[in-house]
C-alpha positions as protocol buffer text, in pm:
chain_id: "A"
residue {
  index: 1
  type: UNK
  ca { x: -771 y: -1867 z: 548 }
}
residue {
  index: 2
  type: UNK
  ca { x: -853 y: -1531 z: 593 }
}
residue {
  index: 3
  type: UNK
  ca { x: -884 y: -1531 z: 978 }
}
residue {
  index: 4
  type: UNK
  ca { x: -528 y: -1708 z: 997 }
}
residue {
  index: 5
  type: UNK
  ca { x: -339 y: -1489 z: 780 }
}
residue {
  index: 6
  type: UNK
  ca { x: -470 y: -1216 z: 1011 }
}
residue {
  index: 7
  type: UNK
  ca { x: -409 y: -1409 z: 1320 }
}
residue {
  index: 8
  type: UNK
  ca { x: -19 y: -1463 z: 1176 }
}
residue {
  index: 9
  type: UNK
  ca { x: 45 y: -1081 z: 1055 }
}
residue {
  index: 10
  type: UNK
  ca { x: -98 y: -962 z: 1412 }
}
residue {
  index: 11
  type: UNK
  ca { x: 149 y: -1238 z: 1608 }
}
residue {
  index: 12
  type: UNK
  ca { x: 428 y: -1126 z: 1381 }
}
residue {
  index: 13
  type: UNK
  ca { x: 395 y: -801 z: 1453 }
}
residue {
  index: 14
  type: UNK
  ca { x: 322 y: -811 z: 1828 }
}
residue {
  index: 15
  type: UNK
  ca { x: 681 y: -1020 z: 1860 }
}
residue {
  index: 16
  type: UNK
  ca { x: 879 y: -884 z: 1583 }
}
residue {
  index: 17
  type: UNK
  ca { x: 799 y: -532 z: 1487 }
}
residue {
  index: 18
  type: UNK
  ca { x: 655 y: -345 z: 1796 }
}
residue {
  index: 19
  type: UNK
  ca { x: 925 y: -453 z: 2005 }
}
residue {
  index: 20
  type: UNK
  ca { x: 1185 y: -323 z: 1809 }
}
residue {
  index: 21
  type: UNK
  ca { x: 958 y: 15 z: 1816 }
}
residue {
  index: 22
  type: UNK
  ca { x: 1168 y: 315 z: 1954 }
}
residue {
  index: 23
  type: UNK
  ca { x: 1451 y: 74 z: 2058 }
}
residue {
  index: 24
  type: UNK
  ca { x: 1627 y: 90 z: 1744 }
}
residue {
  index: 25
  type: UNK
  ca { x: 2053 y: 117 z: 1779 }
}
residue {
  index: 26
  type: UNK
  ca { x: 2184 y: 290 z: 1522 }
}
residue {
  index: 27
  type: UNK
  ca { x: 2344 y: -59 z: 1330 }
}
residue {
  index: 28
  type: UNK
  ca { x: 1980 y: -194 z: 1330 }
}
residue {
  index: 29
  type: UNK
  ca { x: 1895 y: 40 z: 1070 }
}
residue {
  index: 30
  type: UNK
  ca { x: 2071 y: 90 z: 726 }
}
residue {
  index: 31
  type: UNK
  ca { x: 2071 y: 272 z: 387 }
}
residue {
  index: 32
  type: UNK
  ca { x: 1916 y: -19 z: 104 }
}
residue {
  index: 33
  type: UNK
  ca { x: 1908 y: 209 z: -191 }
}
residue {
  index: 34
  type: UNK
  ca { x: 2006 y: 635 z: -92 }
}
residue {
  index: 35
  type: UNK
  ca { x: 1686 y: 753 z: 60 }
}
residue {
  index: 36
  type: UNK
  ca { x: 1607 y: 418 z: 142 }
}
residue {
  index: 37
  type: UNK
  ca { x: 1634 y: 303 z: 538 }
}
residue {
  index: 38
  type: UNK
  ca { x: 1572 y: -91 z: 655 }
}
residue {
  index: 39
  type: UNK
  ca { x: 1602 y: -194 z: 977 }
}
residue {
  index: 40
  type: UNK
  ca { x: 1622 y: -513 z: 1153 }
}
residue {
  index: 41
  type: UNK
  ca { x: 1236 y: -564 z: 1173 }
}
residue {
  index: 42
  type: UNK
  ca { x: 1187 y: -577 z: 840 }
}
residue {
  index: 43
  type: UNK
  ca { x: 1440 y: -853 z: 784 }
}
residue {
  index: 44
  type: UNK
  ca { x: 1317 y: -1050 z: 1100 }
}
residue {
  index: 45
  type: UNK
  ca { x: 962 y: -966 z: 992 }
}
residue {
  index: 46
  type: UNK
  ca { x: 954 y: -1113 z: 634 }
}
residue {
  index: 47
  type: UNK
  ca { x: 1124 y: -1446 z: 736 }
}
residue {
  index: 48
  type: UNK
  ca { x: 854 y: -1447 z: 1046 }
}
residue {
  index: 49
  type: UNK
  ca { x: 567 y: -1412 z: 770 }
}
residue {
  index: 50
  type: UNK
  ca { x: 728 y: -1653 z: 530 }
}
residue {
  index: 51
  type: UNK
  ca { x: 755 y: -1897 z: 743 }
}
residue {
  index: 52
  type: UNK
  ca { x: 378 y: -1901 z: 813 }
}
residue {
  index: 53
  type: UNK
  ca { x: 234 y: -1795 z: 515 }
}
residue {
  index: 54
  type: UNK
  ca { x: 405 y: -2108 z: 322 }
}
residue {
  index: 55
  type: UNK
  ca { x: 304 y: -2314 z: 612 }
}
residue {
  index: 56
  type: UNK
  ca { x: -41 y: -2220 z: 567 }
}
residue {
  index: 57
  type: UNK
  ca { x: -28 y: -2297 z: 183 }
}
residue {
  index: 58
  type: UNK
  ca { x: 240 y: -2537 z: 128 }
}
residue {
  index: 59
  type: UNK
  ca { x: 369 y: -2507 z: -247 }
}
residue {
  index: 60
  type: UNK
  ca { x: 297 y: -2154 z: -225 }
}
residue {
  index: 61
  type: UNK
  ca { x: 589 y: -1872 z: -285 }
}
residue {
  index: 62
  type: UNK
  ca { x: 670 y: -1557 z: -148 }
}
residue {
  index: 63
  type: UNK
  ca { x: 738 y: -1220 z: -247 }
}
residue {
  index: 64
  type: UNK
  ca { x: 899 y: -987 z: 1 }
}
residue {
  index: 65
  type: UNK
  ca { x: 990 y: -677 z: -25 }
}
residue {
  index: 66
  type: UNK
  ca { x: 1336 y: -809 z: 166 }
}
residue {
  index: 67
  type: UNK
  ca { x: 1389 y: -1085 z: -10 }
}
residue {
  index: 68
  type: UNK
  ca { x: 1352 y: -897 z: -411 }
}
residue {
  index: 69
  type: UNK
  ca { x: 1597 y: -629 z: -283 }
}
residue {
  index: 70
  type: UNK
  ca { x: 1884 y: -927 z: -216 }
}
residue {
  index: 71
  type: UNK
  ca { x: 1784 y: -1119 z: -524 }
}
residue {
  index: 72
  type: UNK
  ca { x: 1537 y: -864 z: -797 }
}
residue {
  index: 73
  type: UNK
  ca { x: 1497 y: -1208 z: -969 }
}
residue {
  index: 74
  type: UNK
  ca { x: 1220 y: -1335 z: -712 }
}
residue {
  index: 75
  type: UNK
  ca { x: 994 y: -1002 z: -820 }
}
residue {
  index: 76
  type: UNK
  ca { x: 914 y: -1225 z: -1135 }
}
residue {
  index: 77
  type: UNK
  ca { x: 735 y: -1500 z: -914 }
}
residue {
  index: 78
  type: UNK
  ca { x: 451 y: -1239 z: -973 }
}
residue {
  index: 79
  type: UNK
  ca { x: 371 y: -1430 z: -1310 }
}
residue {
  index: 80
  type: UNK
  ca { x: 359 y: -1737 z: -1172 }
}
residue {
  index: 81
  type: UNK
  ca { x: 38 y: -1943 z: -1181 }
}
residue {
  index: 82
  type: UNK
  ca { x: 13 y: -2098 z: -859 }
}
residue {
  index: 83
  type: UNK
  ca { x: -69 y: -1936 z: -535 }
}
residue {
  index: 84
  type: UNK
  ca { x: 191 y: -1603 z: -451 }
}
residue {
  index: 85
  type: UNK
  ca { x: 208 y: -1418 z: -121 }
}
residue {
  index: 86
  type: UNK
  ca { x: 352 y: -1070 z: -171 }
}
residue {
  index: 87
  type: UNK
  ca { x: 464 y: -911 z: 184 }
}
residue {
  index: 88
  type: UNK
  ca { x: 554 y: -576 z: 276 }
}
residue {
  index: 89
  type: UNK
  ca { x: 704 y: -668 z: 656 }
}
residue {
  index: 90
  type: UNK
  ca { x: 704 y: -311 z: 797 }
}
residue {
  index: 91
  type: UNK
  ca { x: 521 y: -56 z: 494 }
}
residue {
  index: 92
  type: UNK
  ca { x: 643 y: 303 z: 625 }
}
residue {
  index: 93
  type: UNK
  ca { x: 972 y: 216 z: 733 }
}
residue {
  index: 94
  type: UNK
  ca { x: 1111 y: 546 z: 766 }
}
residue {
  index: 95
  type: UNK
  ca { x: 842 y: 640 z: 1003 }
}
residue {
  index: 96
  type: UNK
  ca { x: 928 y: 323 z: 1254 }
}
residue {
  index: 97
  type: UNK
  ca { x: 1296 y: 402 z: 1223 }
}
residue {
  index: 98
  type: UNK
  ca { x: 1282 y: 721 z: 1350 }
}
residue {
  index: 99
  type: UNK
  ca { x: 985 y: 653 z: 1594 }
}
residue {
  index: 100
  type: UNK
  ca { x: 734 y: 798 z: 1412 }
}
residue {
  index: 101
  type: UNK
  ca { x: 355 y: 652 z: 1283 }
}
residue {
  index: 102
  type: UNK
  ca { x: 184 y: 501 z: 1102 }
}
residue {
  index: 103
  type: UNK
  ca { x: 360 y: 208 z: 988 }
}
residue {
  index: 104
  type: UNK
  ca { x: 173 y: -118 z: 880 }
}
residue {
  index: 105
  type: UNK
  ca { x: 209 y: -477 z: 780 }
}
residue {
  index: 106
  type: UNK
  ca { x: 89 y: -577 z: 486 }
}
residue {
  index: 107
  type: UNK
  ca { x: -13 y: -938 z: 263 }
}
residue {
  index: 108
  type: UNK
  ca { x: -188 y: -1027 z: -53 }
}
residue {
  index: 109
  type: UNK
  ca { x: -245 y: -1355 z: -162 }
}
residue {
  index: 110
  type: UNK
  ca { x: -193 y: -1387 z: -589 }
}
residue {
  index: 111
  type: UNK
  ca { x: -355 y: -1663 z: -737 }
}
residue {
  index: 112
  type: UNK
  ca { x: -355 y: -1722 z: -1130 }
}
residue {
  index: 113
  type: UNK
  ca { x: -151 y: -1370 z: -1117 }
}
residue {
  index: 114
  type: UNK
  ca { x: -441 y: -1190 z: -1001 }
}
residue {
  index: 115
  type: UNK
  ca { x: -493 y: -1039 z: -640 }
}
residue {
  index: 116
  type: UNK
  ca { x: -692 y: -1261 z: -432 }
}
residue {
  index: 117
  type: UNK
  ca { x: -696 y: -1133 z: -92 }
}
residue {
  index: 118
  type: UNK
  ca { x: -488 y: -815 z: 128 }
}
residue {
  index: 119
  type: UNK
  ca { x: -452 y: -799 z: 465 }
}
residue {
  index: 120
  type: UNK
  ca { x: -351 y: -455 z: 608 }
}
residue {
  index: 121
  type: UNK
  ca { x: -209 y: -402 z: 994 }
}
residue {
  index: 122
  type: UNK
  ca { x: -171 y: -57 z: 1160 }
}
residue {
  index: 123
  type: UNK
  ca { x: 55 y: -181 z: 1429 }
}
residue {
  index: 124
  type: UNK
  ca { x: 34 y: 57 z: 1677 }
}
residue {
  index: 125
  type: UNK
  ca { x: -317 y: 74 z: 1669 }
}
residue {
  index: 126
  type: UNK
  ca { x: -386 y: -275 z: 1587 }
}
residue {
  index: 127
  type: UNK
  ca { x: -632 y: -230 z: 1358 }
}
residue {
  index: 128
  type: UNK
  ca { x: -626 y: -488 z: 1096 }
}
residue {
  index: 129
  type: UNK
  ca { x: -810 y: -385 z: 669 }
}
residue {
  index: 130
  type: UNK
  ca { x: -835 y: -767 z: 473 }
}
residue {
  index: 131
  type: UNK
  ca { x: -1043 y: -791 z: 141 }
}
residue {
  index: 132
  type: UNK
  ca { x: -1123 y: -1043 z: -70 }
}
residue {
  index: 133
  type: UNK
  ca { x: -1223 y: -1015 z: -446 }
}
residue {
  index: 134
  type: UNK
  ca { x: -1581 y: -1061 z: -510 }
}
residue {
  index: 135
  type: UNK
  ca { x: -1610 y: -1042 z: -110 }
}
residue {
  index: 136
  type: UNK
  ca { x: -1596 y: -681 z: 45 }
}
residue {
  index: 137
  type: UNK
  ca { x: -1366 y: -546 z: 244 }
}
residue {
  index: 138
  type: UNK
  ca { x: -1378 y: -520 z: 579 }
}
residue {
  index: 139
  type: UNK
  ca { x: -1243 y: -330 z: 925 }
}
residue {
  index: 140
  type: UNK
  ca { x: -1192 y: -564 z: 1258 }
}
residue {
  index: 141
  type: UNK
  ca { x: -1460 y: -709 z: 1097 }
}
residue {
  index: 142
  type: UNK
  ca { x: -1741 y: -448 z: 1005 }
}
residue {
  index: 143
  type: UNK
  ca { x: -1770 y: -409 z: 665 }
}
residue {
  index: 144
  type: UNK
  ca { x: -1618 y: -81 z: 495 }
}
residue {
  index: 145
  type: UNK
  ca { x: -1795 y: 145 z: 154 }
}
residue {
  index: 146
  type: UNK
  ca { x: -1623 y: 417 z: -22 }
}
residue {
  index: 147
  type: UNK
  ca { x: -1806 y: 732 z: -107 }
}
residue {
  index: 148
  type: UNK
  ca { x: -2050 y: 724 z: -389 }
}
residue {
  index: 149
  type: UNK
  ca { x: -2073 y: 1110 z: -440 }
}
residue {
  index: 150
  type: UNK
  ca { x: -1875 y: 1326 z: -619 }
}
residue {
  index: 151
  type: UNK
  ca { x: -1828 y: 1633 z: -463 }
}
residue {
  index: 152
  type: UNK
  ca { x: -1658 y: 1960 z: -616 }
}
residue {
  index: 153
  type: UNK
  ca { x: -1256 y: 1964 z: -619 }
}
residue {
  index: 154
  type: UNK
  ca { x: -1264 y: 2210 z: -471 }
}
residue {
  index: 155
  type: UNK
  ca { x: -1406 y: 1973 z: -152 }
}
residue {
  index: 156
  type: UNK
  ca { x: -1166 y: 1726 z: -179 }
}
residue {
  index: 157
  type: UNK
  ca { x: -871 y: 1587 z: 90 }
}
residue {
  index: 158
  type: UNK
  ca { x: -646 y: 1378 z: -32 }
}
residue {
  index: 159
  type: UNK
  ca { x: -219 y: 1346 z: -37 }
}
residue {
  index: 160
  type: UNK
  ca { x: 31 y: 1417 z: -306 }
}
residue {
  index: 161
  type: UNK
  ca { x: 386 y: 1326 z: -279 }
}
residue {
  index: 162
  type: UNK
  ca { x: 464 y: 1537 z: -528 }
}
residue {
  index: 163
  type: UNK
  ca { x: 924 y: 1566 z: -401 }
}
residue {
  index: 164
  type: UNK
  ca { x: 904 y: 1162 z: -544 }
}
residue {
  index: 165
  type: UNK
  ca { x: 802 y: 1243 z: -889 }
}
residue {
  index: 166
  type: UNK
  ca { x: 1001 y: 1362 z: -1215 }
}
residue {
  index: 167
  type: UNK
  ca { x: 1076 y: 1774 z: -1176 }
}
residue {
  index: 168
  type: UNK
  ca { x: 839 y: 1821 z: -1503 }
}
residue {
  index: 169
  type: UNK
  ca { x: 570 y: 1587 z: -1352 }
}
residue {
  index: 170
  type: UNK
  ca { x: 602 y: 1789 z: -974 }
}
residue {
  index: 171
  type: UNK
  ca { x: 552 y: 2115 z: -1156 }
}
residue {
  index: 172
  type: UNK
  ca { x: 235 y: 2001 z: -1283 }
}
residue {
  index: 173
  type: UNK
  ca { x: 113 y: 1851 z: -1011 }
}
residue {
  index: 174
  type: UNK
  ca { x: 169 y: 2155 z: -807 }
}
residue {
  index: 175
  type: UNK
  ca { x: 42 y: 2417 z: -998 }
}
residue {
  index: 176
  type: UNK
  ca { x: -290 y: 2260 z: -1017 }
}
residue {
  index: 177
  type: UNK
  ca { x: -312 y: 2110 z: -667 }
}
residue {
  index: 178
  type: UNK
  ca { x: -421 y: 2455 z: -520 }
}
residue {
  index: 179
  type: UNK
  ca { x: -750 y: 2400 z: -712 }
}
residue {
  index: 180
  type: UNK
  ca { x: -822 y: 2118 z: -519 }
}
residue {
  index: 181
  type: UNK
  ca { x: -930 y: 2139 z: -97 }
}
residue {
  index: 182
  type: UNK
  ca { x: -663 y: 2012 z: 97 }
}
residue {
  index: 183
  type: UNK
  ca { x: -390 y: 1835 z: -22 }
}
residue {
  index: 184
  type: UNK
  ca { x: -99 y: 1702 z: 173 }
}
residue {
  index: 185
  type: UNK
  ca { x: 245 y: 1517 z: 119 }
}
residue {
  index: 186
  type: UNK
  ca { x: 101 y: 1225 z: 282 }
}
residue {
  index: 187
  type: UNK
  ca { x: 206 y: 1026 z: 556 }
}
residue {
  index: 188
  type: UNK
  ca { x: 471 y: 828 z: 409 }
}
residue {
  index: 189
  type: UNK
  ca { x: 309 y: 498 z: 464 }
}
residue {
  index: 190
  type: UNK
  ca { x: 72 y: 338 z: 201 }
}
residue {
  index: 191
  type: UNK
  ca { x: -74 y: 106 z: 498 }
}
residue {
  index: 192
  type: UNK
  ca { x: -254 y: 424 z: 610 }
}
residue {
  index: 193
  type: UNK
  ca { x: -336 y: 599 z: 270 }
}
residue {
  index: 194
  type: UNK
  ca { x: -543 y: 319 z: 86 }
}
residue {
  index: 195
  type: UNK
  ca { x: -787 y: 226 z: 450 }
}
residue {
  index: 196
  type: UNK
  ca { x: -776 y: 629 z: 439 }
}
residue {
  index: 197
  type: UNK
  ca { x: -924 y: 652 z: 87 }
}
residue {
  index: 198
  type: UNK
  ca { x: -1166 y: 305 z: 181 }
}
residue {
  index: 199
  type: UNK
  ca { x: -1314 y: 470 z: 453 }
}
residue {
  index: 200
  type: UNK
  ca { x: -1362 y: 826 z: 375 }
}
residue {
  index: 201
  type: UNK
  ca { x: -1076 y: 1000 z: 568 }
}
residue {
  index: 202
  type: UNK
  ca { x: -966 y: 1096 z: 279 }
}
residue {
  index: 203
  type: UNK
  ca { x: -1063 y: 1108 z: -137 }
}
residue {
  index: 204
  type: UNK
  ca { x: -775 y: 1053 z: -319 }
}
residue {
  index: 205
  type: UNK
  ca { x: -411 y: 977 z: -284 }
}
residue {
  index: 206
  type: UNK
  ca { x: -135 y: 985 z: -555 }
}
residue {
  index: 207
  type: UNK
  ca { x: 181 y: 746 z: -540 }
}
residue {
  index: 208
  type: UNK
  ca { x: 445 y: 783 z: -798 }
}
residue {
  index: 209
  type: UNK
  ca { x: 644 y: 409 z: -735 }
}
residue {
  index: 210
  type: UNK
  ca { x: 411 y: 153 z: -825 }
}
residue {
  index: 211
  type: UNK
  ca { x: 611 y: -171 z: -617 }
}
residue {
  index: 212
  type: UNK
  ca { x: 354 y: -453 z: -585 }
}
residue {
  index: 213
  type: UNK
  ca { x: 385 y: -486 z: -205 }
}
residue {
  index: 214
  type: UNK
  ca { x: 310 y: -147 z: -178 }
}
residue {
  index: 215
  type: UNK
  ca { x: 31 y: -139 z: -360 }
}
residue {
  index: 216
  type: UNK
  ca { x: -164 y: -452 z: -414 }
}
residue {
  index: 217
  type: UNK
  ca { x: -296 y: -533 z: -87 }
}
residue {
  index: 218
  type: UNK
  ca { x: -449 y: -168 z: -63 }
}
residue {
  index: 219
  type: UNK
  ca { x: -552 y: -189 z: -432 }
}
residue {
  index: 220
  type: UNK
  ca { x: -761 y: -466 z: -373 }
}
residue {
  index: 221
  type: UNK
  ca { x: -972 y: -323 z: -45 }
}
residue {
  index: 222
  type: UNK
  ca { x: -1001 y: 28 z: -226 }
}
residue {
  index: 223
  type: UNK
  ca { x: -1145 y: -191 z: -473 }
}
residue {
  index: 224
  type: UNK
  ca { x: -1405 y: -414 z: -292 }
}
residue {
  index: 225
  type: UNK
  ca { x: -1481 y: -115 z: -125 }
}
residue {
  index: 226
  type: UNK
  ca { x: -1596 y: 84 z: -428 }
}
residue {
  index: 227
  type: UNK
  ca { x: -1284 y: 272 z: -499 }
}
residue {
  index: 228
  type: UNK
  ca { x: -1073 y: 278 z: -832 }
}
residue {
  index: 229
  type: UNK
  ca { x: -694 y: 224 z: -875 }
}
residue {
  index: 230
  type: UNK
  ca { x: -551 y: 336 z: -1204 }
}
residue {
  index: 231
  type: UNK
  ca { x: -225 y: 495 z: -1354 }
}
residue {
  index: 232
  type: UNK
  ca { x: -183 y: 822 z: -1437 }
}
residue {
  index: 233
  type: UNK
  ca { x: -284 y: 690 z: -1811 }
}
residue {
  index: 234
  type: UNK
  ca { x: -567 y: 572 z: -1681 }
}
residue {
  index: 235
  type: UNK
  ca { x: -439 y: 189 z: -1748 }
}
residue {
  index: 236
  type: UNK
  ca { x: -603 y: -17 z: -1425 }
}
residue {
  index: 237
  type: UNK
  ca { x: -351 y: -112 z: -1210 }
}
residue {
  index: 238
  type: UNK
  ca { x: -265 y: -452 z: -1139 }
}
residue {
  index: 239
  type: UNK
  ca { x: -3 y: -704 z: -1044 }
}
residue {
  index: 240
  type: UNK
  ca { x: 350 y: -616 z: -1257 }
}
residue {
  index: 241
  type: UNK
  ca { x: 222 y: -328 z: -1359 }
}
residue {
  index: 242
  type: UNK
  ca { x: 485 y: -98 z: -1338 }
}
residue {
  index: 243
  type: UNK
  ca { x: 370 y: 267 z: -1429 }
}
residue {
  index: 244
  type: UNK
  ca { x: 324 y: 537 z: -1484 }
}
residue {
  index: 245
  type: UNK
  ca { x: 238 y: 645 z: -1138 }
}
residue {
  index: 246
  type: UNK
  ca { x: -109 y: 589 z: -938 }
}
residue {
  index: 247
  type: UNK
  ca { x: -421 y: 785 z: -812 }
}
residue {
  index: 248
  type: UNK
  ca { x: -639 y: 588 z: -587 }
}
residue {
  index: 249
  type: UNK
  ca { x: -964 y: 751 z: -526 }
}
residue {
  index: 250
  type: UNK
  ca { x: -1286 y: 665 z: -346 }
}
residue {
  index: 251
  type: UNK
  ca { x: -1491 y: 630 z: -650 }
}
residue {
  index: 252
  type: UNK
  ca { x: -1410 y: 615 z: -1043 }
}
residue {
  index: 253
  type: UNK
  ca { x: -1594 y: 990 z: -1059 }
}
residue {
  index: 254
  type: UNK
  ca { x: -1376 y: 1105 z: -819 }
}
residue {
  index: 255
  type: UNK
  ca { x: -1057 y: 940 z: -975 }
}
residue {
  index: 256
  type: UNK
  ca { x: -1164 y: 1174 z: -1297 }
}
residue {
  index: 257
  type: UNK
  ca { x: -1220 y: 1493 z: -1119 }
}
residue {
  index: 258
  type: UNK
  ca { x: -835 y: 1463 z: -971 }
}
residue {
  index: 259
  type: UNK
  ca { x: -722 y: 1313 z: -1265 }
}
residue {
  index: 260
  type: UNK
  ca { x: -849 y: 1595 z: -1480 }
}
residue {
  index: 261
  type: UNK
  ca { x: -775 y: 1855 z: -1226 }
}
residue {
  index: 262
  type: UNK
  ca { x: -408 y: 1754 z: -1147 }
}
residue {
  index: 263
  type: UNK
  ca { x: -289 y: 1639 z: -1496 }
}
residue {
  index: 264
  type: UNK
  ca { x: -519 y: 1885 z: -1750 }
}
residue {
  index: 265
  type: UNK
  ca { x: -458 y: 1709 z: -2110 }
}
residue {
  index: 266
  type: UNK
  ca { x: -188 y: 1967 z: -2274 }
}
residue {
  index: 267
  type: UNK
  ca { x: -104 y: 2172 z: -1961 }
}
């Protein structure tokens, strides 16, 4: 099922999303929450995946991103035993409405309530991330390893978001980010950070809002890959969780080191 769910997220976005790339009017997009843009691709996007994904697993459910912001009811499908498809249809909106990238598609499969298999799709460069648990995680087909080492902080490239979190929690962050290499705010699209962290373009990356399509299809290939995905309490992340915040780093040392660097116990 692997190859088809990729096959399905690359048709969907080759004649839903990239289409409606840079031709945006101004009514296709629109405030969901302040701060908050959706556009017309998402919506046609999610019912596009739907559609197949429950067709390729009949009885299956879905969770999309879409579909929990008209109803916040279908977010607790997450529990449910059976098989679960969780879909970001566009992951870096903002980006794609203003004509900017990366922006991504992205699926995991839930079965039993536990993350089964992601699927990750930079559109514009249609290069597609999928992992499955136990099974390794993989590029347009070559298989992908984290880092092993840990190298000083003082080494390390990663992103920090840090205008998205609490004013006490940003100060924090801040002051001690200088002590690690380079740190950036990101590029606004978690479809690029977690293959970025997988792959060694970058070490770390910090995410304050922990929603389940953002996160679990990434989770899972930093995962296979080598990588570790915990909150800021050091809690593994994991489908419901909801906080506090996330670090996702190549390898558990090197989850520590920016743990320990960016959140010093008592400072």
């Amino acid at each position: 099922m692997v190859e088809e769910v990729a096959a399905l997220v690359r048709e969907v976005a080759r004649t839903v999303v990239l289409p409606r790339f840079r031709r945006l009017a101004a009514a296709d997009v629109r405030e969901k929450a302040p701060g908050d843009v959706v556009t017309v691709a998402d919506a046609e996007a999610e019912r596009a995946l739907t559609a197949g994904l429950t067709g390729l697993l009949p009885g299956s459910v879905v969770v999309g991103e879409e579909a929990v912001a008209a109803d916040p009811g279908v977010l607790d499908r997450l529990g449910d035993d059976g098989a679960v498809w969780v879909v970001d249809p566009v992951d870096g909106t903002a980006n794609f409405a203003s004509g900017r990238t990366p922006f991504a598609v992205m699926v995991a499969l839930l079965r039993g309530g536990e993350t089964a298999a992601g699927w990750i799709l930079d559109v514009p460069g249609d290069s597609m991330v999928v992992a499955e648990r136990g099974a390794g995680a993989f590029r347009d087909g070559v298989r992908i390893t984290a880092r092993t080492d840990v190298p000083p902080a003082g080494t390390l490239t990663g992103s920090v978001p840090s205008r998205y979190f609490p004013e006490d929690l940003r100060r924090r962050v801040d002051a001690h980010g200088p002590q690690l290499g380079t740190v950036t705010s990101g590029k606004h699209c978690a479809g690029y950070e977690y293959p970025a962290v997988a792959t060694d373009a970058q070490q770390f990356a910090l995410f304050w809002k922990v929603m389940p399509w953002d996160h679990l299809p990434g989770a899972l290939i930093v995962r296979e890959a080598g990588g570790a995905v915990r909150h800021f309490d050091g809690a593994e992340y994991r489908p419901g969780s909801t906080g506090p915040g996330l670090i996702v780093a190549a390898n558990p040392g090197i989850w520590d080191q920016v743990h320990d660097t960016l959140l010093p116990a008592g400072r």
